[in-house]
VOBA-1610 file (N, C-alpha, C; in pm, whole numbers, padded with zeros to 5 digits, always signed):
BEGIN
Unk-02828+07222+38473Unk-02919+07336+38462Unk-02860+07460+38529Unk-02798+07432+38660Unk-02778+07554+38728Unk-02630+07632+38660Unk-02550+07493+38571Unk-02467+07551+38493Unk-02485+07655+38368Unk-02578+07617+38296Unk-02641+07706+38199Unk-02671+07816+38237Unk-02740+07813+38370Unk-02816+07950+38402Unk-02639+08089+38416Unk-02585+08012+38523Unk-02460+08091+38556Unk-02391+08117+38463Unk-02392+08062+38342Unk-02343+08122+38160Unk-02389+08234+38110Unk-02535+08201+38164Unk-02580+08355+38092Unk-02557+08459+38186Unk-02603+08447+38325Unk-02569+08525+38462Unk-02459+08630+38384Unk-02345+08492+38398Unk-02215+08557+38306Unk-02231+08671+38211Unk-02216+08626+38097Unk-02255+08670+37984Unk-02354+08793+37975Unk-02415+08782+38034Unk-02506+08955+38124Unk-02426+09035+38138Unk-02391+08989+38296Unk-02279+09065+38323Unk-02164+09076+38263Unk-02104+09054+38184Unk-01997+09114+38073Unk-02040+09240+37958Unk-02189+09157+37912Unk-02212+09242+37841Unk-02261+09373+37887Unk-02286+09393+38016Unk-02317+09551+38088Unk-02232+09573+38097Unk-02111+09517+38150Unk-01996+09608+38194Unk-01928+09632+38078Unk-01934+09563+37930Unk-01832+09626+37810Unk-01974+09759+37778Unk-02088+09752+37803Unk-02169+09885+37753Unk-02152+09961+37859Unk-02106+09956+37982Unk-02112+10100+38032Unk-01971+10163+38026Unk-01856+10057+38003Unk-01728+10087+37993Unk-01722+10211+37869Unk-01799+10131+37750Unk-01804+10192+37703Unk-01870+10343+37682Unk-01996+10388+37714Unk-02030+10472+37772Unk-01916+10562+37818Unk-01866+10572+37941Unk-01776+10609+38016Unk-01605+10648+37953Unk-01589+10591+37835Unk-01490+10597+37754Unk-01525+10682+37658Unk-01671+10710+37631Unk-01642+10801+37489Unk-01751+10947+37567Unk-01724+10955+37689Unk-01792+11039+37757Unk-01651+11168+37818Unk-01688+11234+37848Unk-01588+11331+37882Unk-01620+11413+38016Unk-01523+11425+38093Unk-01517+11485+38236Unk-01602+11427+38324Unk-01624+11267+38309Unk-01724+11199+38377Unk-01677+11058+38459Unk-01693+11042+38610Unk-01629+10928+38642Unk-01688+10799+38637Unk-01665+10691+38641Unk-01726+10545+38588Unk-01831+10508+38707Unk-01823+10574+38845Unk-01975+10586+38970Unk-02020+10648+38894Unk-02033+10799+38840Unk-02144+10845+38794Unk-02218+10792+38658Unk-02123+10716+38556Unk-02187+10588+38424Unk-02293+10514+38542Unk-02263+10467+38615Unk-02290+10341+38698Unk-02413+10362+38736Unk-02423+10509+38794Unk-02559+10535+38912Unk-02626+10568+38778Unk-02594+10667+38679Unk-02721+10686+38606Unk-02641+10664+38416Unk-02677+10573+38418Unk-02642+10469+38283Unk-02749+10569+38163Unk-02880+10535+38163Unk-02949+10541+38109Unk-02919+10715+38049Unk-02907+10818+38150Unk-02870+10945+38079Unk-02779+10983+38047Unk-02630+10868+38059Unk-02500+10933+38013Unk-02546+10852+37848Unk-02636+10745+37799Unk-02618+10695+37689Unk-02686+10746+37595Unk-02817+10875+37674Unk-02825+10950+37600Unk-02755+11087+37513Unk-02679+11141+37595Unk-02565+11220+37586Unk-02457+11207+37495Unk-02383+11104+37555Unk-02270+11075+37439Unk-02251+11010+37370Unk-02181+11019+37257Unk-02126+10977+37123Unk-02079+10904+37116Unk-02128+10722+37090Unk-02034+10618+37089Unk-01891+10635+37019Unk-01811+10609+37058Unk-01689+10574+37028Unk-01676+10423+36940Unk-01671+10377+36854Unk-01709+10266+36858Unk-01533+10210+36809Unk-01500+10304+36805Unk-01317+10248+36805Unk-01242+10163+36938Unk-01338+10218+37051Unk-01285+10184+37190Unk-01333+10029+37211Unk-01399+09979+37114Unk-01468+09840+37169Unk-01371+09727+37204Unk-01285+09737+37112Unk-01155+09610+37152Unk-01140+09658+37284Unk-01142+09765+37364Unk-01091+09786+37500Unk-01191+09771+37621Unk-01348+09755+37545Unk-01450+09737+37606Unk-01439+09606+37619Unk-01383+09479+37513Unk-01382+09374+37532Unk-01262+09317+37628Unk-01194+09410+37691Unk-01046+09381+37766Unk-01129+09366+37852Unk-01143+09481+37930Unk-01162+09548+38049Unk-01298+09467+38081Unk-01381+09391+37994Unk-01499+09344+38046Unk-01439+09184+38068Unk-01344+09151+38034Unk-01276+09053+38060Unk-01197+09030+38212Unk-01141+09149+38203Unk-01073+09159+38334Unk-01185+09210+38446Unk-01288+09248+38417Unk-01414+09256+38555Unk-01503+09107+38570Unk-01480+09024+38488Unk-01588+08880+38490Unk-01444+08831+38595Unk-01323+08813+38554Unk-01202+08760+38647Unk-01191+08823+38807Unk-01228+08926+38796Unk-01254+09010+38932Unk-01402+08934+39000Unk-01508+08934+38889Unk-01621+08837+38969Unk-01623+08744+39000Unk-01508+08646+38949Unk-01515+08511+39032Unk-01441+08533+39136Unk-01313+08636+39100Unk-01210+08613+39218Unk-01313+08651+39354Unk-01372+08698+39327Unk-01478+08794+39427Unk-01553+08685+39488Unk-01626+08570+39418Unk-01720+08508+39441Unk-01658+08351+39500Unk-01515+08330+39485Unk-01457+08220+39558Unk-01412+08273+39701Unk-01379+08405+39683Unk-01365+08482+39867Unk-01450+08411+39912Unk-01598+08491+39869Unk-01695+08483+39964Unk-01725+08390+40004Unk-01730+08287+39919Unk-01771+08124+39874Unk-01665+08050+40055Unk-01587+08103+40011Unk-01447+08030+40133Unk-01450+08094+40289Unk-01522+08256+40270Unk-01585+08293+40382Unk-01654+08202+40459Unk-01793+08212+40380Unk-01936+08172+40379Unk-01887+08057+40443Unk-01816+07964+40365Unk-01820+07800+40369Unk-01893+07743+40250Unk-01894+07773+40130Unk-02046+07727+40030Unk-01916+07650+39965Unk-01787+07569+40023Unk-01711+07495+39929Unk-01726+07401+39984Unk-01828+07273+40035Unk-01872+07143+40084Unk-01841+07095+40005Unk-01846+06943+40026Unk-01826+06848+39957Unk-01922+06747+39827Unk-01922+06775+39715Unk-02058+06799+39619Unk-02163+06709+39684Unk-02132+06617+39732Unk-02235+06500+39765Unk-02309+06527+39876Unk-02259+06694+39972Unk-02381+06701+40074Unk-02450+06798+39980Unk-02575+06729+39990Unk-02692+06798+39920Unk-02713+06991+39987Unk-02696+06964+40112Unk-02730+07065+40208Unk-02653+07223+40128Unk-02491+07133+40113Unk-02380+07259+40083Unk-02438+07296+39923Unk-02432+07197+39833Unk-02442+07226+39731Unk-02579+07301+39679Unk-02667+07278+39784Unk-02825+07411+39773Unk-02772+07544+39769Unk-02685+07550+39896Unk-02622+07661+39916Unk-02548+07763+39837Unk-02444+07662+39780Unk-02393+07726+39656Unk-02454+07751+39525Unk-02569+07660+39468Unk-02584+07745+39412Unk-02678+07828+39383Unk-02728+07865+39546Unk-02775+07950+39548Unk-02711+08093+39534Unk-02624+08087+39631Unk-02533+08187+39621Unk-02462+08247+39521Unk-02438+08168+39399Unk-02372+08165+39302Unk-02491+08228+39227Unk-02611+08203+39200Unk-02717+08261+39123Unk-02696+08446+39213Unk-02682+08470+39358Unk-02721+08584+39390Unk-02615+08653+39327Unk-02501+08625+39400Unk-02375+08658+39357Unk-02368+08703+39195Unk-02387+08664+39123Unk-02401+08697+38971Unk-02530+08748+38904Unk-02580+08762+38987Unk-02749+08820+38981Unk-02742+08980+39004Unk-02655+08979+39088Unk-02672+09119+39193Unk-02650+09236+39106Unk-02543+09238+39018Unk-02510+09339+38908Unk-02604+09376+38865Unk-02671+09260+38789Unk-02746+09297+38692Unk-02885+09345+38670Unk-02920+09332+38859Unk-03035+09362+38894Unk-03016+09501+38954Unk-02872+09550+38994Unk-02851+09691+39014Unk-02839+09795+38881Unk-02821+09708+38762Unk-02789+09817+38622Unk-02942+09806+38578Unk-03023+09718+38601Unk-03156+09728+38568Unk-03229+09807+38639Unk-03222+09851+38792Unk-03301+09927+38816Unk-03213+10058+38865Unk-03108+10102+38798Unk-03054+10227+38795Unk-03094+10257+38653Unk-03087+10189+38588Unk-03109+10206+38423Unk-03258+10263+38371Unk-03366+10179+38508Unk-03467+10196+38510Unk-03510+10366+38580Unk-03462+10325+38719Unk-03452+10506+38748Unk-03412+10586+38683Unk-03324+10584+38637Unk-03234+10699+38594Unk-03320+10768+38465Unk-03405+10600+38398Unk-03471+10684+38288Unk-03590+10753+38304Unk-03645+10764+38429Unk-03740+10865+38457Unk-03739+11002+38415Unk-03612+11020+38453Unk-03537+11138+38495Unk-03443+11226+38328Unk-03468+11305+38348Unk-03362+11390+38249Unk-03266+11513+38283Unk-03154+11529+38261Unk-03065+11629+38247Unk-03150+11749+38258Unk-03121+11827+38325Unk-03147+11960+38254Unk-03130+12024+38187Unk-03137+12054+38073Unk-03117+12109+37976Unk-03039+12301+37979Unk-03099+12337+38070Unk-03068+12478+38099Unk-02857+12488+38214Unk-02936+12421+38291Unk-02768+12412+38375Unk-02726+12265+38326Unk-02774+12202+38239Unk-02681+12094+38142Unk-02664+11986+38283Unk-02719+11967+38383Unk-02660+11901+38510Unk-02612+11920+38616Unk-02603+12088+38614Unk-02471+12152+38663Unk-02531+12174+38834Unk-02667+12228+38844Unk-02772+12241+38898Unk-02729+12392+38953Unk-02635+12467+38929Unk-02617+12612+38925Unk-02554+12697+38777Unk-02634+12819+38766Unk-02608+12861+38666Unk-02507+13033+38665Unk-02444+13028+38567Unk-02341+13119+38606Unk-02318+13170+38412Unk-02292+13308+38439Unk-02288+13343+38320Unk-02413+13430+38236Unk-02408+13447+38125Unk-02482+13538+38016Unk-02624+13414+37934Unk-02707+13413+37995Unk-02824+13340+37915Unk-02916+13464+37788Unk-02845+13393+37735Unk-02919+13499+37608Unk-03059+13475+37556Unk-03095+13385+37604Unk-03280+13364+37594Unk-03328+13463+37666Unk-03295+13464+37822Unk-03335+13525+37880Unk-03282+13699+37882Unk-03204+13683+37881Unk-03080+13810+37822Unk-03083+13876+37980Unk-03007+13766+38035Unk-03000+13774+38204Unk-02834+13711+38267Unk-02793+13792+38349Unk-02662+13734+38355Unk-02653+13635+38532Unk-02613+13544+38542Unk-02661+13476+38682Unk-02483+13445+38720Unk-02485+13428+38834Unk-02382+13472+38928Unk-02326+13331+39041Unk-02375+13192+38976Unk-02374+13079+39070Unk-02489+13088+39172Unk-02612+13128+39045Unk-02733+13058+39144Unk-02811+12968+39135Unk-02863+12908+39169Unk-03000+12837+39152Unk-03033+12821+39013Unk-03033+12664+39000Unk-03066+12657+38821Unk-03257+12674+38834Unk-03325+12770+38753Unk-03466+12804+38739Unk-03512+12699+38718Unk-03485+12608+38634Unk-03539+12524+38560Unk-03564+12371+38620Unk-03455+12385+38697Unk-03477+12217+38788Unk-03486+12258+38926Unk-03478+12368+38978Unk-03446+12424+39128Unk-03354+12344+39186Unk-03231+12350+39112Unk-03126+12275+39169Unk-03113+12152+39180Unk-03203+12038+39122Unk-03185+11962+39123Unk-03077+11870+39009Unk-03075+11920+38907Unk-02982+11874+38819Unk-03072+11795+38718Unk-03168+11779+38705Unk-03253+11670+38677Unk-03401+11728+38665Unk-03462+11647+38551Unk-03610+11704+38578Unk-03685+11608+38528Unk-03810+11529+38628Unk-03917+11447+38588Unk-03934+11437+38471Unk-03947+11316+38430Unk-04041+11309+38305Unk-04178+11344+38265Unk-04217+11276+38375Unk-04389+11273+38417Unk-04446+11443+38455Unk-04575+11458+38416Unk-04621+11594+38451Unk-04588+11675+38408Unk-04657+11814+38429Unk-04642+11952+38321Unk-04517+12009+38290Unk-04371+11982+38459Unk-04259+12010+38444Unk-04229+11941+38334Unk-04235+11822+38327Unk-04171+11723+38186Unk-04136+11711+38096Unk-04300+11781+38065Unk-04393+11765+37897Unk-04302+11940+37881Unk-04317+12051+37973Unk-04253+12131+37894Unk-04104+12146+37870Unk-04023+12101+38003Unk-03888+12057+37955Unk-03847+11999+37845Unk-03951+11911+37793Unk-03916+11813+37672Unk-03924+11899+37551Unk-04042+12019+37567Unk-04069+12133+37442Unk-03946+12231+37466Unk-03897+12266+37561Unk-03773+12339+37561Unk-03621+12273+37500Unk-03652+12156+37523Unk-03521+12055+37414Unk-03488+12084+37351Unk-03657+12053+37271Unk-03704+12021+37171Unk-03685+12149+37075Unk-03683+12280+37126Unk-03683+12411+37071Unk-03559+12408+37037Unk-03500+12418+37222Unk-03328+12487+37210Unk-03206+12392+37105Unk-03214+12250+37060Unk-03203+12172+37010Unk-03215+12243+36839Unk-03374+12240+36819Unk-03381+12346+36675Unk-03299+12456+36665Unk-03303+12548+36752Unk-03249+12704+36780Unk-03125+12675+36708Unk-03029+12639+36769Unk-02889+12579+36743Unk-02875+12482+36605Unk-02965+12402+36575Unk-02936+12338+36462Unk-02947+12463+36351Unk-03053+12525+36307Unk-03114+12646+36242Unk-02931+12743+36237Unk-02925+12805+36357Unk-02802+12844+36351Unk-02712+12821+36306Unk-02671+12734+36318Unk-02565+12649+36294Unk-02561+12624+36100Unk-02680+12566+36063Unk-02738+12565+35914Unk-02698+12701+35874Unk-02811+12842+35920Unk-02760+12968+35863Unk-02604+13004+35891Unk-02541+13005+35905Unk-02389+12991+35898Unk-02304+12972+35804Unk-02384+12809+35794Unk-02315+12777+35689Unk-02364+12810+35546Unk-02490+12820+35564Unk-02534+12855+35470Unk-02477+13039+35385Unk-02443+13071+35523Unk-02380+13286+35449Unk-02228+13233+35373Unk-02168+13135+35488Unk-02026+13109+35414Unk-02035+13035+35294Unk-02161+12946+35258Unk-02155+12913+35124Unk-02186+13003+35038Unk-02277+13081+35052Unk-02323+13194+34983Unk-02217+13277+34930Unk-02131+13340+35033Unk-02002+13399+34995Unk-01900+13291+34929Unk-01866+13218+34966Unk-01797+13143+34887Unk-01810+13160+34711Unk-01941+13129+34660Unk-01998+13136+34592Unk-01978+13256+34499Unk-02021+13298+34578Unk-01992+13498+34499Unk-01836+13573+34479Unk-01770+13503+34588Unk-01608+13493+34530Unk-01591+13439+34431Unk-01591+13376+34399Unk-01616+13227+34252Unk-01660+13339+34113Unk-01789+13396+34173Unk-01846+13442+34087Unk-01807+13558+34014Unk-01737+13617+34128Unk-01664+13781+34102Unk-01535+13750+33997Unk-01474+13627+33950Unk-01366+13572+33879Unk-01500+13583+33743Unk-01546+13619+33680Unk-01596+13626+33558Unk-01534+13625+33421Unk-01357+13658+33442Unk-01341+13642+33308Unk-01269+13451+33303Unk-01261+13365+33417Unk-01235+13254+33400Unk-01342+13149+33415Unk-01487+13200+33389Unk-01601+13142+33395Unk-01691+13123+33282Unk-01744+13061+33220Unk-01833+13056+33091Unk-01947+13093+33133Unk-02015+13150+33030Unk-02161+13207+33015Unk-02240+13056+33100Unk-02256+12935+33067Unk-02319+12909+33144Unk-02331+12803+33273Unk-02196+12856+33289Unk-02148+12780+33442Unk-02214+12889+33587Unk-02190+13007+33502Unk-02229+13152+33569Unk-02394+13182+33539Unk-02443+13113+33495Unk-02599+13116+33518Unk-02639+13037+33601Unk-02567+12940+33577Unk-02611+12824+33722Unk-02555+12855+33792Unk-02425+12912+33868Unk-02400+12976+33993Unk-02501+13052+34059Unk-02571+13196+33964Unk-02651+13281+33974Unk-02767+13261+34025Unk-02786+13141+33988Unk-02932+13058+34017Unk-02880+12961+34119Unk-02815+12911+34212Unk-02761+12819+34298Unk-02774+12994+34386Unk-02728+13069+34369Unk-02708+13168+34519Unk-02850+13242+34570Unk-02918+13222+34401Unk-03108+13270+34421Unk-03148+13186+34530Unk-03100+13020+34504Unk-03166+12931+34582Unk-03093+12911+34770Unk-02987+12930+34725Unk-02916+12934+34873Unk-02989+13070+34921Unk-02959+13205+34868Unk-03032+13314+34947Unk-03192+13275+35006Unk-03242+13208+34975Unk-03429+13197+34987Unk-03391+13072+35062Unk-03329+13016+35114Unk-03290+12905+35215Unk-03205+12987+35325Unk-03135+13070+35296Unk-03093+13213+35415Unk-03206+13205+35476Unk-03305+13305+35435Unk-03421+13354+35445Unk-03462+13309+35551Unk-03551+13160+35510Unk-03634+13023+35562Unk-03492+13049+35722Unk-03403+12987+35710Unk-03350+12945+35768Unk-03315+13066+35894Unk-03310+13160+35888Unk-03267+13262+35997Unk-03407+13277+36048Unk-03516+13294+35938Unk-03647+13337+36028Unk-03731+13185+36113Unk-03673+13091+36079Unk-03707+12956+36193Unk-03611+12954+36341Unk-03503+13027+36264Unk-03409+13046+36377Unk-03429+13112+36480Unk-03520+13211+36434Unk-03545+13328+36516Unk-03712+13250+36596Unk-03762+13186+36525Unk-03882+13140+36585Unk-03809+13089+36720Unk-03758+12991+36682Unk-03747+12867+36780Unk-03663+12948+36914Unk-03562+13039+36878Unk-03499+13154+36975Unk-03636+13222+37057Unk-03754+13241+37008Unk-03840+13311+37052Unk-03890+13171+37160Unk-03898+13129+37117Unk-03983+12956+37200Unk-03917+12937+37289Unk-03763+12926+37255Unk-03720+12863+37391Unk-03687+12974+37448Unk-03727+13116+37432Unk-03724+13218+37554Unk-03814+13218+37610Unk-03941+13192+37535Unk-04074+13156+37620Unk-04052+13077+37739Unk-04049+12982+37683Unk-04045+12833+37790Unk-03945+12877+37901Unk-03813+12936+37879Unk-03757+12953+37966Unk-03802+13068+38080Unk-03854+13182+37994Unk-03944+13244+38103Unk-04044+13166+38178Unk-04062+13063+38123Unk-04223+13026+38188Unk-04168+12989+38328Unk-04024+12846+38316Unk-03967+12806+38384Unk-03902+12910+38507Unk-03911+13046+38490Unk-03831+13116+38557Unk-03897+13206+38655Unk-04017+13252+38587Unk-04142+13289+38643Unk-04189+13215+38818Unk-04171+13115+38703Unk-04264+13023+38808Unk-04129+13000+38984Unk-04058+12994+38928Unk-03904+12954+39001Unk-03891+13105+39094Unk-03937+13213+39026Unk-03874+13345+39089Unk-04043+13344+39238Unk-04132+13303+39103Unk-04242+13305+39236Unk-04289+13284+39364Unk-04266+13068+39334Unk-04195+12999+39449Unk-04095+13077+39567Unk-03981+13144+39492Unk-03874+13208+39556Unk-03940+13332+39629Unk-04002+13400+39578Unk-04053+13482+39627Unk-04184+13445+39755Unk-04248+13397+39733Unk-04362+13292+39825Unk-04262+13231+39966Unk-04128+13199+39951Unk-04043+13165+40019Unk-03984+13301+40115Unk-03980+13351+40079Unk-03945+13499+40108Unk-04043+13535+40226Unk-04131+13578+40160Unk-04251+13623+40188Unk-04288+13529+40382Unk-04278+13421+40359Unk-04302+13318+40428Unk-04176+13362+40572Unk-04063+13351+40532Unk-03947+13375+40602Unk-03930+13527+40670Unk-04015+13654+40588Unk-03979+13757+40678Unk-04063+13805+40712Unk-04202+13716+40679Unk-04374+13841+40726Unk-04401+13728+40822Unk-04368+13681+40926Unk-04419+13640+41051Unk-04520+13694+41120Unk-04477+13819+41137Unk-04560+13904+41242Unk-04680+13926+41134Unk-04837+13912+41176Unk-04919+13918+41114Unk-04978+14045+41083Unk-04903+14146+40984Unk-04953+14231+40906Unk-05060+14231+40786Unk-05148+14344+40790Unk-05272+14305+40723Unk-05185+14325+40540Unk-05098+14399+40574Unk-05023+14418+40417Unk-04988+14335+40396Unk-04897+14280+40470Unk-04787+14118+40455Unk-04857+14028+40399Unk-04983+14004+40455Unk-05119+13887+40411Unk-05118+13928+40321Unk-05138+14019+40273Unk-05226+14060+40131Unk-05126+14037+39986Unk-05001+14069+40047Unk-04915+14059+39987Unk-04890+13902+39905Unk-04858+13811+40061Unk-04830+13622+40077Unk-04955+13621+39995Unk-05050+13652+40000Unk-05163+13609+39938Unk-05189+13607+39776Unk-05104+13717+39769Unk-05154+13808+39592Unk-05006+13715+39490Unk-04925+13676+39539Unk-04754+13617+39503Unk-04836+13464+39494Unk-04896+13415+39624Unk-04949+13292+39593Unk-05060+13262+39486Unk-05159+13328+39440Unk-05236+13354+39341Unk-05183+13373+39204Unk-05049+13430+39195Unk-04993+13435+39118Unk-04944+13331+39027Unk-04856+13264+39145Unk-04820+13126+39099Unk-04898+13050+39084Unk-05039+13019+39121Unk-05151+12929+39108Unk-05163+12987+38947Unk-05216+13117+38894Unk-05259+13141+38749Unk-05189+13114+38690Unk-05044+13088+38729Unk-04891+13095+38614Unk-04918+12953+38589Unk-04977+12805+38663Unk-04945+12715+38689Unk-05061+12671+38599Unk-05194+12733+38548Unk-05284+12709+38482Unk-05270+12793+38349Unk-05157+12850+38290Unk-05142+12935+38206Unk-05026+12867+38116Unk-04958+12774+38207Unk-04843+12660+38143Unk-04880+12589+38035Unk-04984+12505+38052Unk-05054+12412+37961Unk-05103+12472+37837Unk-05160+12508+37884Unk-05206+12611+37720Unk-05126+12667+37642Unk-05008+12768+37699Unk-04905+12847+37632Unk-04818+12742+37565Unk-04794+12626+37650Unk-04669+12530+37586Unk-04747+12410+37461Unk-04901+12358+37461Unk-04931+12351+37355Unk-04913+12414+37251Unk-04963+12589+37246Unk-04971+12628+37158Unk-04835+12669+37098Unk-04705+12652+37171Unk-04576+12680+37135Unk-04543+12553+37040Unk-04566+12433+37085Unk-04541+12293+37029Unk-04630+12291+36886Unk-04746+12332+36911Unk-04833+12349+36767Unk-04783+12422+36651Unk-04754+12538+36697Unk-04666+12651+36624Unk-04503+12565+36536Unk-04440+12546+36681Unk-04368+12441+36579Unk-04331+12352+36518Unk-04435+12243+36495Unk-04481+12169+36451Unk-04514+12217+36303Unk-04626+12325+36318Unk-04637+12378+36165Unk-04533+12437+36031Unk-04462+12488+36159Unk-04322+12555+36089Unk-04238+12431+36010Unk-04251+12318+36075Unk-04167+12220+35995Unk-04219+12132+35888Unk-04365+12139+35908Unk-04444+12071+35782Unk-04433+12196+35702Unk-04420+12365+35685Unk-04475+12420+35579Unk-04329+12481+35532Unk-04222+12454+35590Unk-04065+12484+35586Unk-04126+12625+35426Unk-04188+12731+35495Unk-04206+12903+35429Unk-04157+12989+35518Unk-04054+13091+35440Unk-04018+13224+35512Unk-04133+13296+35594Unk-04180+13292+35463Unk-04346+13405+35491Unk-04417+13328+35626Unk-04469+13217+35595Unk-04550+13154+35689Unk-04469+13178+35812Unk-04335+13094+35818Unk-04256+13105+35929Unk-04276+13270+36043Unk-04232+13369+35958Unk-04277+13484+35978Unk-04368+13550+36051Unk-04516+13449+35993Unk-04607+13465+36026Unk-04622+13415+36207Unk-04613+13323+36154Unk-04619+13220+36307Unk-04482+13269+36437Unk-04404+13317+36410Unk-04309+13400+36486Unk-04434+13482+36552Unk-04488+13579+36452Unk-04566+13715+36530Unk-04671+13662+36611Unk-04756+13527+36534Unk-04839+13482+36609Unk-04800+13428+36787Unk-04691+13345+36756Unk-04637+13336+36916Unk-04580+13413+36989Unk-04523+13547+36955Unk-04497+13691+37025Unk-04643+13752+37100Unk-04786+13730+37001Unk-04830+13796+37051Unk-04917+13666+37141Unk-04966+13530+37126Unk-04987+13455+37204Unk-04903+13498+37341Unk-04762+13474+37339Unk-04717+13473+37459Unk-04694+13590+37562Unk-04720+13732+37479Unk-04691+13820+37507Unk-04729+13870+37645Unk-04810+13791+37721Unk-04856+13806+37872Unk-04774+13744+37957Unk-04674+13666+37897Unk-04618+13585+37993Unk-04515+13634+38092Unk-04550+13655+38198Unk-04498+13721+38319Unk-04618+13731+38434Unk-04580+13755+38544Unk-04654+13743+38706Unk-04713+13869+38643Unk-04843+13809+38664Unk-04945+13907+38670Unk-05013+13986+38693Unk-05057+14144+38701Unk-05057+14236+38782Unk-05198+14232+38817
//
């Protein structure tokens, strides 16, 4: 029995270590501690490789040979190499032998487990400082403080931070796909109309159906730049919301650090910054439904016009969004 069990023990542990190897192999600028500590968000991230597996099956070969070599040390440390017939030694071992081969797999389970609480940030990508030209915000930052996680690199799942991080993804994710689509969509378009401008090596009605293929690509332009522009509008929202709230805090921090001396202004001041952030904090929920609703609709009614529509509608929904006077 205790042989069976230590097969699978095994066999566990191989099979984590060829999935995080792998992981870690088709991941980039990332070391095999950081696969290790947080598994669960590098496997969201990157792009199996699935060419690397013969090497996932090496290397998980040569770490099960490292676990015994590992586990007869200890074994010869310990003393757990008695003689089979004392009952006493042989409890011992295999007990030890169950921990010993246990231990992995109860550390990739509850890193796997933590880790999935937790998400990347989406804004500093992990970085937990931001540097450079944010064009949502159309703000240039200098190696400071990521808004969005306050430096943490990471942001809860659970709670209002979460739920709207997950709608900012969820946007900036669209933003870029949309983009990316209208793109290709102008270079097919032109393509097209090069083709078309050759008229004397074209028949009458190869060139009606071109004509009518660029009607239909142009009115997919259309659709496609004005969703683009939605979802650009959304995730500037959200990112203001996130930044608002971040500059407030910061400011409340401030406030805290240089009005000691009890001025009746200073109070009034700490007071009116803290109120602030309290309304910003009850103004979240509502604004980021109605952002998620909005695009939600946009993808069941995939219309220029409508699209259009619902752009102005969330310009002017959100249009308060800033510390409040």
């Amino acid at each position: 029995m205790i042989l069976i069990l230590i097969s699978v023990l095994l066999i566990a542990n191989y099979l984590i270590f060829c999935y995080l190897f792998l992981i870690y192999a088709s991941a980039t600028d990332v070391s095999f501690k950081q696969v290790v500590k947080e598994p669960a968000q590098y496997a969201q991230k990157v792009n199996f490789k699935f060419s690397l597996i013969p090497h996932a099956i090496l290397v998980g070969g040569v770490y099960i040979v490292i676990l015994f070599t590992t586990f007869f040390i200890a074994a010869l440390l310990f003393n757990f190499t008695g003689a089979p017939e004392d009952n006493g030694g042989a409890l011992g071992r295999n007990l030890y032998s169950i921990f010993h081969f246990s231990l992995p797999i109860i550390y990739f389970i509850a890193s796997n487990y933590f880790s999935d609480l937790y998400t990347w940030c989406d804004v500093c990508q992990h970085d937990t400082k931001l540097n450079g030209y944010n064009e949502y915000l159309d703000t240039e930052f200098n190696n400071e403080t990521c808004f969005c996680c306050n430096g943490d690199g990471v942001i809860y799942n659970g709670g209002k931070r979460g739920k709207l991080h997950k709608l900012l993804t969820h946007n900036l994710a669209l933003h870029k796909e949309k983009m990316s689509s209208y793109k290709r969509l102008v270079e097919e378009k032109i393509n097209f109309e090069n083709k078309l401008a050759a008229k004397d090596t074209l028949n009458k009605n190869v060139m009606v159906q071109m004509e009518s293929l660029i009607e239909k690509i142009e009115a997919q332009i259309t659709f496609t730049k004005a969703s683009a522009e939605f979802y650009k509008i959304a995730t500037a929202k959200i990112m203001t919301l996130f930044y608002n709230h971040h500059m407030a805090k910061y400011l409340l921090d401030r406030q805290q650090e240089f009005n000691q001396s009890v001025e009746e202004n200073n109070i009034n001041t700490y007071i009116d910054i803290f109120s602030k952030q309290g309304t910003f904090e009850l103004d979240t929920n509502a604004m980021a439904d109605k952002i998620e609703a909005l695009s939600q609709e946009i993808e069941l009614r995939k219309s220029s016009s409508i699209t259009h529509e619902l752009t102005h509608e969330l310009e002017q929904v959100t249009e308060a969004l800033s510390l409040k006077k």
